[in-house]
C-alpha positions in Angstrom: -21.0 -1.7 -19.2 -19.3 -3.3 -16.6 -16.0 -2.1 -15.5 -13.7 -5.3 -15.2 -9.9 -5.4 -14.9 -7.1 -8.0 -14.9 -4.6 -8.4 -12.6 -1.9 -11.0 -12.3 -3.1 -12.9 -9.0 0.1 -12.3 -7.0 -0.4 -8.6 -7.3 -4.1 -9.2 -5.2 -4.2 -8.7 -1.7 -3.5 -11.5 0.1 -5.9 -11.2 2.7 -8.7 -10.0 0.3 -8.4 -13.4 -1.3 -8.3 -15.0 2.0 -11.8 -13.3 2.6 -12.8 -13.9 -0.7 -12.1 -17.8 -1.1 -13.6 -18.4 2.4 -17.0 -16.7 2.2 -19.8 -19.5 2.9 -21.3 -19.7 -0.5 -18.1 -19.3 -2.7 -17.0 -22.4 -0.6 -20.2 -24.5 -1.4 -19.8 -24.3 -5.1 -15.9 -25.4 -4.9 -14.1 -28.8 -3.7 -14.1 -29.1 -0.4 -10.6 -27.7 1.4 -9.3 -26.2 4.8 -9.9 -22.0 4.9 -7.8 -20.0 3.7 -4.7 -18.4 5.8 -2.1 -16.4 5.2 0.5 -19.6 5.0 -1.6 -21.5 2.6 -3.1 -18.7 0.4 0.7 -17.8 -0.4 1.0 -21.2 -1.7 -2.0 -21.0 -3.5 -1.2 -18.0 -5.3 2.7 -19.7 -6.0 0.6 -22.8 -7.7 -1.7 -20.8 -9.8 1.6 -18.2 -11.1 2.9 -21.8 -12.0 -0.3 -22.1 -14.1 -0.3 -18.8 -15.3 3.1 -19.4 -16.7 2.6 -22.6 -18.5 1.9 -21.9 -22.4 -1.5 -21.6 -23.2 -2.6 -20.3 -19.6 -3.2 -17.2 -17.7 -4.6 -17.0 -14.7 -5.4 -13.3 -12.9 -7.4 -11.7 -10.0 -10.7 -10.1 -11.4 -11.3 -6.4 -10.2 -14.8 -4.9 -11.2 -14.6 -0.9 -9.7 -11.7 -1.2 -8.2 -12.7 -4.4 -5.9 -11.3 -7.6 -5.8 -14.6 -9.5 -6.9 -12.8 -13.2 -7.8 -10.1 -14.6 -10.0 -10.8 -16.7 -13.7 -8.1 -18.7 -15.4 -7.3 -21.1 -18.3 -5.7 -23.9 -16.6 -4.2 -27.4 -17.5 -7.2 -30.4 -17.8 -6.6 -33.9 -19.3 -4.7 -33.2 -22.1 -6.9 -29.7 -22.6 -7.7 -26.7 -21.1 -10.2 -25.7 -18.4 -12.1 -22.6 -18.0 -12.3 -21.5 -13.8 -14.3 -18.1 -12.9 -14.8 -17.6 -9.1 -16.5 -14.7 -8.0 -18.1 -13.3 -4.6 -22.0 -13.6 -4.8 -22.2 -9.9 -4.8 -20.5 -9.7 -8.7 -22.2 -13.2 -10.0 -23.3 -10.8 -12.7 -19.7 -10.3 -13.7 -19.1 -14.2 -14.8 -20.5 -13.6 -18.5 -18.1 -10.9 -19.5 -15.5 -12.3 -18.1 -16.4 -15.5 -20.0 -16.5 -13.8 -23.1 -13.1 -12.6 -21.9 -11.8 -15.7 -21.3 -12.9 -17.3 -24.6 -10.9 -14.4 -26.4 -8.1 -15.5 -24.6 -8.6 -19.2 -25.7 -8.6 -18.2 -28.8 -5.4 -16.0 -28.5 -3.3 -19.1 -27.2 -4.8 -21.4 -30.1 -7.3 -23.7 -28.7 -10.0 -25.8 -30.3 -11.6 -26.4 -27.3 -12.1 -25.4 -23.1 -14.0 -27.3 -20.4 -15.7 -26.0 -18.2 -16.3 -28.5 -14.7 -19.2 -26.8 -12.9 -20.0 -28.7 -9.3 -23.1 -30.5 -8.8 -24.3 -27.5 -5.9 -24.8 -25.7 -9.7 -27.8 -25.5 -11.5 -27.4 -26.5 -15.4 -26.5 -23.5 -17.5 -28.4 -22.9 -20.4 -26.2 -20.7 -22.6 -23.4 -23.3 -21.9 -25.4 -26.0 -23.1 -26.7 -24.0 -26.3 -22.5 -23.4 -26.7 -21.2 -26.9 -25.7 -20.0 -30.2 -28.1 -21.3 -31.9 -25.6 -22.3 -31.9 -21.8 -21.3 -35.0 -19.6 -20.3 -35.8 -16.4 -17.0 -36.2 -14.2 -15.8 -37.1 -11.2 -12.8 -35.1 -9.9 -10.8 -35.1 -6.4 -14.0 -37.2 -5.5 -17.0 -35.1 -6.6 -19.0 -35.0 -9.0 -19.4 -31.9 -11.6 -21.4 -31.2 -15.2 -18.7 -30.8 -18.3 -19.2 -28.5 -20.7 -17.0 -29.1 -23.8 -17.0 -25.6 -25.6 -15.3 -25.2 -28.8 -13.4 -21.9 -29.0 -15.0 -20.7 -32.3 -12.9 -18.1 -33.9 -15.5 -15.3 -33.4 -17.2 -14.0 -30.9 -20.9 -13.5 -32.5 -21.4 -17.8 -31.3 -21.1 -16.7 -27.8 -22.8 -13.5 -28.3 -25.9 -15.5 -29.3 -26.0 -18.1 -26.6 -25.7 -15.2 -24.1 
């Protein structure tokens, strides 16, 4: 089993994330933006605590052995909620419990449903589609991305099986 832990994200080293967030192939699979530094990573971080604190959202730095491997969060989307994992390639293996994770925490707060906007640099998720409403697509800040619309079942054995 994989040894994960939660962190709220302003408690993460600063210049971990910066590392983190501006590693070459963590940076293909999000919106295009200016690196990291240590002004605008600070006002990163302020933004997503704003997130964090809204009702029905948490957002928090994911540590797997100690490490800083990403962050996750349930954030704000169109009158819902959306699902955001980022991890370093080295602990990809890490986004399914922290998934399953996440959708316990969806269905803490109440929700019927989470999105999940995946890039186009991503290949089409299986287990998502075997879990989603429906799949379609969306354009967002000017890309496009594959939407899964996942209703937050109130058990986990649904997720369980797609995994």
């Amino acid at each position: 089993m994989m040894e994960l832990h939660y962190l709220p994200l302003d408690e993460a080293d600063p210049s971990e994330l910066i590392a983190l967030l501006n590693q070459p192939r963590v940076r293909t699979h999000l919106v295009e933006h200016v690196a990291f530094d240590r002004a605008s990573i600070a006002r990163w971080v302020a933004a997503k605590m704003d997130v964090d604190n809204t009702p029905g959202c948490r957002v928090r730095a994911v540590m797997v052995k100690g490490r800083l491997a990403g962050w996750c969060g349930i954030q704000p989307d169109e009158g819902g909620y959306e699902i955001g994992i980022v991890l370093a390639d080295e602990f990809w293996g890490a986004g399914k419990p922290i998934f399953i994770d996440m959708m316990a925490w969806a269905r803490e707060f109440g929700h019927e449903e989470v999105r999940i906007h995946l890039l186009e640099t991503r290949r089409e998720y299986r287990f998502l589609q075997r879990l989603a409403s429906r799949v379609d697509g969306s354009m967002l800040m000017g890309r496009n991305f594959r939407t899964y619309h996942l209703p937050v079942a109130n058990e986990t054995s649904m997720v369980d099986e797609a995994l």
